[in-house]
N, C-alpha and C positions, 0 to 999 in steps of 0.2 A: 504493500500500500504506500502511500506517500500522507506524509504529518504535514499539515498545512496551517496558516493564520487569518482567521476570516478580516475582513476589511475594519468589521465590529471590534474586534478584540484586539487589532493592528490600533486603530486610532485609541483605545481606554488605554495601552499601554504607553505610547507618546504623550497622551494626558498625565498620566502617573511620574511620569521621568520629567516633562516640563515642570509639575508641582515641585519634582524635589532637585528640581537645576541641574539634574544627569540630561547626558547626552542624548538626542531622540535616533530613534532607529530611522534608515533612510526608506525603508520601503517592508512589505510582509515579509518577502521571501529571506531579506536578512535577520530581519527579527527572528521567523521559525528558526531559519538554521544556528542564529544564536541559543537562540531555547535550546536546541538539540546539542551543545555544547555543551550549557549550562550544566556543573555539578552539584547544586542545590537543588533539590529537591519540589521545596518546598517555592522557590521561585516558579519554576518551571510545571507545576501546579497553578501558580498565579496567574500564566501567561494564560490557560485556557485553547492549546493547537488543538486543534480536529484533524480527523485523518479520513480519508477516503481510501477502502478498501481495495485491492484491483487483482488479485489472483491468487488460488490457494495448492500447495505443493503436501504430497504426503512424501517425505524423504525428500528424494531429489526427480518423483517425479509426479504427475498433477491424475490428479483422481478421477475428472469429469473428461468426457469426451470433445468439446468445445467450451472456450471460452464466456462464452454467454451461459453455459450450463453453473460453470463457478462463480461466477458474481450474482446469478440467481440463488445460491444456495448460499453467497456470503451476507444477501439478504437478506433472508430466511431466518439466518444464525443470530442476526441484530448487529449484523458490521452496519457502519456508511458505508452503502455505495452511492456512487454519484446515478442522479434520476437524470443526467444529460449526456445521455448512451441511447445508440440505437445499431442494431444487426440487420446491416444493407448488403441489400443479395444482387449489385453492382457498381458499379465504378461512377455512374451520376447520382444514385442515392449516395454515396460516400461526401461527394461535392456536394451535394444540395446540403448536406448536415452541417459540413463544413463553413459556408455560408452561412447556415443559421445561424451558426454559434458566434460565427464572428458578431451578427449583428443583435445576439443576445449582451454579449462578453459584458457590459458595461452594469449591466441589471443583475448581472449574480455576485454573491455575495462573498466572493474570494477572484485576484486575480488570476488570469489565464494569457497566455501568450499565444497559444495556438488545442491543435486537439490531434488526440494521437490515435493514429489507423493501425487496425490490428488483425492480422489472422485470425478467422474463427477457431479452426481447428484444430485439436491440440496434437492429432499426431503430425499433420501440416507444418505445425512449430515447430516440434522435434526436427523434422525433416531436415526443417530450414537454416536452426542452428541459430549460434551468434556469435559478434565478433571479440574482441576483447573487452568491445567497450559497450556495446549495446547489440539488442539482438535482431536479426535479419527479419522474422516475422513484425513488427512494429516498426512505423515512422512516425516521425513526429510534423505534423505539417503546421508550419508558422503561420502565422498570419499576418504582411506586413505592417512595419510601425508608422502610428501617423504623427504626424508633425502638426505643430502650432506655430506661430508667430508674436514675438513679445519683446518688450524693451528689456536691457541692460541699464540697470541702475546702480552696479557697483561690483567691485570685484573683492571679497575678503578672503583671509588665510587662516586656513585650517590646523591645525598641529596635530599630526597623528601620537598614538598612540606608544611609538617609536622614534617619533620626535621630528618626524616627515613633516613639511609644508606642504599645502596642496592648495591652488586658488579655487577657489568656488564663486562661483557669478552667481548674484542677487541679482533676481528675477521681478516683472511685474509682473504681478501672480497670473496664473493663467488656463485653463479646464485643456486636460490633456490625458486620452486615453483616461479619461471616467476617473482622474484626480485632478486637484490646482495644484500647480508645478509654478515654484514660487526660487526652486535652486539648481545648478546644475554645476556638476563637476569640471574644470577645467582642466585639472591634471597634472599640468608644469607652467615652466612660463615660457617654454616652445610652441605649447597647443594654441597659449594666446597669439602671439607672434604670426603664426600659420595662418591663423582665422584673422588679424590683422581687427584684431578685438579693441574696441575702446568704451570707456564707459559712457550711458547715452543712444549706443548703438542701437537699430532693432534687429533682432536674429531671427533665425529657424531654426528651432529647436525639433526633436522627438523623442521619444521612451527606446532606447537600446535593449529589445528583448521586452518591450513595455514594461518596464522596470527602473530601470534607471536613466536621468533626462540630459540628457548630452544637446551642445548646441553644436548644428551641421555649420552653417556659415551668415555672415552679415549680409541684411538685405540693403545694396549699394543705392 
């Protein structure tokens, strides 16, 4: 399965860290994976991840005859499964779902970057293997990022936690991929130089992975 951060429990947790002058998390998916760090207990209780359920293995090898057969039964058992799954018996139901979801994405209640196509079949799967890094029966298909347009109103510096500087551009806030993006990371002072960045500027901005807000380049 995968442990995720609803949008809900993402912003109470940045409330909580504002209240007490800690740092805020830049987005869910860093929050989760810090939780999933996290060796307190008792914190990581606080944070409230959900996890969505996605396939069950007896040993090293899976029970049900097809993939839709297991998340029916992980159902059943009282896991999350995700209710935005569908079993298309060709390659335009795959796109037409695809599509949907894109123009759902904004409305549900954790973020998503794209949705992953999958082998029904589990001896299919077998068959097909995987590679070291992921496996041959699943893709992930993206869905590209959009972009916005918004002023440069300042550039400040960051100190990492290792004592790195990093500039960050202050943003006039802005709705982008179903949040206000009010910051985006610069990186060095090469990245500014490149983009020929001043403050004042207006940019094009988008989400990297709908995640993280990078600016592309100045609108001249």
């Amino acid at each position: 399965g995968e442990a995720y951060l609803s949008r809900k429990s993402f912003e109470r947790i940045n409330a909580e860290k504002e209240e007490a002058e800690e740092a805020k998390f830049a987005n869910p998916r860093n929050a989760a994976a810090g939780t999933i760090r996290q060796l307190d207990p008792k914190v990581v209780a606080r944070r409230r991840l959900d996890l969505f359920a996605y396939d069950v293995l007896r040993g090293e090898r899976k029970p049900f005859a097809t993939h839709w057969e297991a998340l029916e039964w992980l159902a059943a058992a009282g896991f999350t499964v995700n209710p935005h799954r569908a079993k298309c018996s060709d390659i335009e139901a795959v796109i037409n779902f695809c599509n949907g979801m894109e123009a759902e994405r904004d409305r549900l209640e954790y973020e998503i970057d794209g949705v992953v196509v999958k082998v029904n079949s589990a001896a299919l799967q077998d068959e097909f293997g995987a590679t070291a890094k992921a496996p041959r029966w699943a893709i992930a298909y993206k869905y590209p990022a959009r972009q916005a347009t918004t002023q440069l109103l300042d550039i400040i510096v960051q100190v990492g936690r290792t004592g790195a500087l990093t500039p960050v551009a202050v943003l006039e806030p802005v709705q982008l991929a179903g949040t206000v993006v009010a910051r985006a990371t610069l990186h060095n002072e090469d990245e500014i130089k490149r983009l020929g960045l001043k403050i004042g500027d207006w940019v094009n901005i988008e989400k990297s992975g709908e995640i993280i807000p990078k600016i592309l380049s100045v609108v001249e």
